[in-house]
C-alpha positions, 0 to 999 in steps of 0.5 A: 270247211265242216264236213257236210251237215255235221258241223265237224271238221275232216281229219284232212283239214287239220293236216297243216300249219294253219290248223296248229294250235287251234281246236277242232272236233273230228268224229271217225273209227279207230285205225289202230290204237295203243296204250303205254301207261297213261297215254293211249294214242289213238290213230283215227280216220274218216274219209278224207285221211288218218291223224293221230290223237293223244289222250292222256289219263292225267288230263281226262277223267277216269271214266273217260279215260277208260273209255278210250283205252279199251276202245278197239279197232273200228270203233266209232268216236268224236275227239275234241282238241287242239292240234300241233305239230309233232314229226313223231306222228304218223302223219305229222300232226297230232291232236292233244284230246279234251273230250271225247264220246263213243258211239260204238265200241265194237266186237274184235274186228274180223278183218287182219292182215293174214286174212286171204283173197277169198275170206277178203270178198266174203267180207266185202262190206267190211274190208272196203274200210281198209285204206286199199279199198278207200283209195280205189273207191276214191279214183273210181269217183274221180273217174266216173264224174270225169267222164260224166263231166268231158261229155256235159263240157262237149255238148252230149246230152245225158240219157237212160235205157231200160235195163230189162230188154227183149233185144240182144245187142251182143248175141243170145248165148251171153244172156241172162233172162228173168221172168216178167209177169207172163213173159220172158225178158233179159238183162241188157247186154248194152244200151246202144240200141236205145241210145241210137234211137236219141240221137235223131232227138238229141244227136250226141248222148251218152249214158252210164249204166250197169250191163250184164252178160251171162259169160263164164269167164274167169279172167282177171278181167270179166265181170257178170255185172258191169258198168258200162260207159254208152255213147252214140253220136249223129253226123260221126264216122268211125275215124271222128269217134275214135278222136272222141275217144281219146280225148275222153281217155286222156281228160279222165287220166288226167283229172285221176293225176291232178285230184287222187295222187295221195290215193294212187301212192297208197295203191303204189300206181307208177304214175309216169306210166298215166302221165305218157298217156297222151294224144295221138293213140297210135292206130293200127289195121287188124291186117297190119297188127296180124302182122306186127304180131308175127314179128312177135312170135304171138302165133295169130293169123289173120281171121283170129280174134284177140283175146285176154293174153293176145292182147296182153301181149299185143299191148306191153309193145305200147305206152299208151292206149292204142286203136285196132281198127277194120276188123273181119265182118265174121269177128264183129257185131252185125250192127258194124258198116261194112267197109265200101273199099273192102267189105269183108271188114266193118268200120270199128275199133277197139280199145286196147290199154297198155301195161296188158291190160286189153280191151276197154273201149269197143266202138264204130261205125253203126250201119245207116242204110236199111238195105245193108242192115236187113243183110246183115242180119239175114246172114247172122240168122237174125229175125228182122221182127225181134228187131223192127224198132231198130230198123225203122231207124233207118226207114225215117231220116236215117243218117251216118252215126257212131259210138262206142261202148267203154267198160268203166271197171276196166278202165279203172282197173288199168288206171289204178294199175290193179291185178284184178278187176275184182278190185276195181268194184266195190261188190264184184259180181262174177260166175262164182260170186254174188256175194255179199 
């Protein structure tokens, strides 16, 4: 079909037999263009793929000619011409030209291959042209209306929380604050508070939006600013949301795997990795990992928490994500349900990936009952009157509930089997970049 209100055709719909010996106009950039003599051949992309077109001096004027020949990379142009076959070609097809217009012709383009990792997010707004970032922009989409799309076919109704809070969900020392007007306010850490107040409304909601946590790590895996995937469901206990979960994981997997195998090719993802990604996830007690993992040599003890190369670790003994699940009370978040058979851990789990790529999913079971809650703040040193609005959400029809918070660029890093999460965003906020 004509790509959406230009009357054009995408360069992808000419890459087959029905398009031979037909004429089409394709508008793009200039992927990489040669001269031999009389024939330039110009290798010419737009979003959906590359096709090669040849121009021939004998064919076009002059002037037309010219212009072709001293295009350079980047430049932006419209072809008309008819298509046909030619295995020669970089993708099999090549379009003979008839006419042509330039709409830009541009300075050298800065970007080549012997460019470094630095030079390269410096540059972010240009290097996300390249195939590489193309394609990583592409499965993020899928990924992010998969999972928009699992939650509207199961009844979850979509919501939005304000994303400048007085509030911490996940701890003060992780957040940014900003001025407002004659006060003080911070970035949101997490949705979950307000998105447990609709439940009472809705029952199921679910949201996606960016949070921020002023933490200074620099691993592969942490962002200042990230997108965050929030789900709370009435009437679920943590066993029920972790089935949620899963089913979430395997539908997004499976939707990349059916709607981006020319894009995980270009990132060279091995896909019989995604493809045994599959329910059930394996669930394992913290207890009983702390276990396992001394058979591993890994040197944890009980009462350590797992962090970036633990779980790396941890996870290259899996094929598929796998739950930890009923960590110590000390490890998590205050908001976590004590276990009633043993109190000292809270119904929760996390997430881990596989292939070491760790933690994407944190979740649980949200304390209902207001006696336990004003205790668990009391011995976290939390003021119930910063928290009233969420309290008296177990003082009016308070009933069991869970969710879970599920990082997107993790998500997608690991699907798209990448070394950085830096990678997996188009424009990377860490503690050394904000740029461009």
């Amino acid at each position: 079909m004509p790509a959406i209100g230009t009357g054009m055709t995408h360069i992808s719909e000419l890459l087959n037999d029905d398009s031979v010996g037909k004429r089409f106009t394709i508008r793009g950039w200039v992927y990489r263009i040669r001269s031999t003599g009389k024939l330039t051949f110009v290798v010419m992309r737009d979003s959906t793929g590359i096709i090669q077109v040849l121009a021939r001096g004998d064919r076009l004027d002059e002037n037309t000619y010219k212009e072709i020949e001293g295009m350079t990379v980047e430049s932006s142009c419209e072809f008309t011409g008819t298509v046909r076959k030619d295995e020669r070609a970089v993708t099999g097809y090549e379009m003979d030209a008839e006419s042509f217009r330039l709409y830009h012709r541009n300075e050298n383009f800065p970007i080549t291959r012997d460019k470094g990792e630095e030079f390269l997010l410096d540059n972010r707004h240009l290097w996300l042209r390249s195939r590489e970032m193309t394609s990583v922009l592409k499965v993020r989409s899928t990924i992010f209306r998969a999972y928009s799309d699992f939650f509207y076919e199961n009844g979850f109704y979509q919501v939005q929380a304000p994303m400048m809070v007085s509030t911490a969900v996940e701890g003060g020392s992780t957040l940014f604050k900003v001025p407002f007007f004659d006060e003080e306010v911070n970035l949101t850490q997490s949705s979950q508070f307000y998105l447990e107040t609709m439940i009472f409304s809705l029952e199921n909601v679910f949201t996606l939006a960016p949070s921020f946590r002023a933490e200074k790590s620099r691993t592969r895996r942490h962002l200042t600013e990230y997108w965050h995937g929030e789900a709370e469901c009435a009437w679920v206990d943590n066993s029920g949301m972790m089935d949620i979960e899963e089913r979430m994981i395997v539908y997004i997997v499976k939707r990349v795997l059916e709607e981006n195998s020319d894009d995980l090719a270009e990132l060279k993802r091995d896909v019989s990795k995604l493809e045994k990604v599959k329910q059930p996830f394996p669930r394992v007690r913290y207890a009983e990992l702390m276990k396992m993992a001394a058979g591993w040599g890994l040197g944890l003890k009980y009462g350590d928490d797992l962090g970036a190369d633990e779980e790396r670790a941890i996870t290259v003994h899996f094929d598929r994500p796998v739950f930890v699940t009923h960590y110590p009370a000390s490890l998590k978040a205050f908001y976590h349900r004590p276990d009633p058979e043993n109190p000292s851990e809270v119904l929760c789990h996390d997430l881990l990936a596989p292939e070491g790529y760790g933690e994407i999913i944190g979740g649980g079971e949200r304390i209902w009952e207001l006696d336990v809650l004003l205790k668990r703040m009391e011995e976290n040193g939390l003021r119930p009157e910063d928290y009233y609005w969420y309290i008296d959400l177990r003082r009016y029809g308070s009933v069991p509930h869970s969710g879970f918070g599920l990082g997107m660029d993790r998500l997608a890093m690991w699907v798209m089997g990448l070394d950085h999460i830096r990678d997996a965003i188009p424009y990377p906020r860490t503690v050394r970049r904000t740029r461009p």
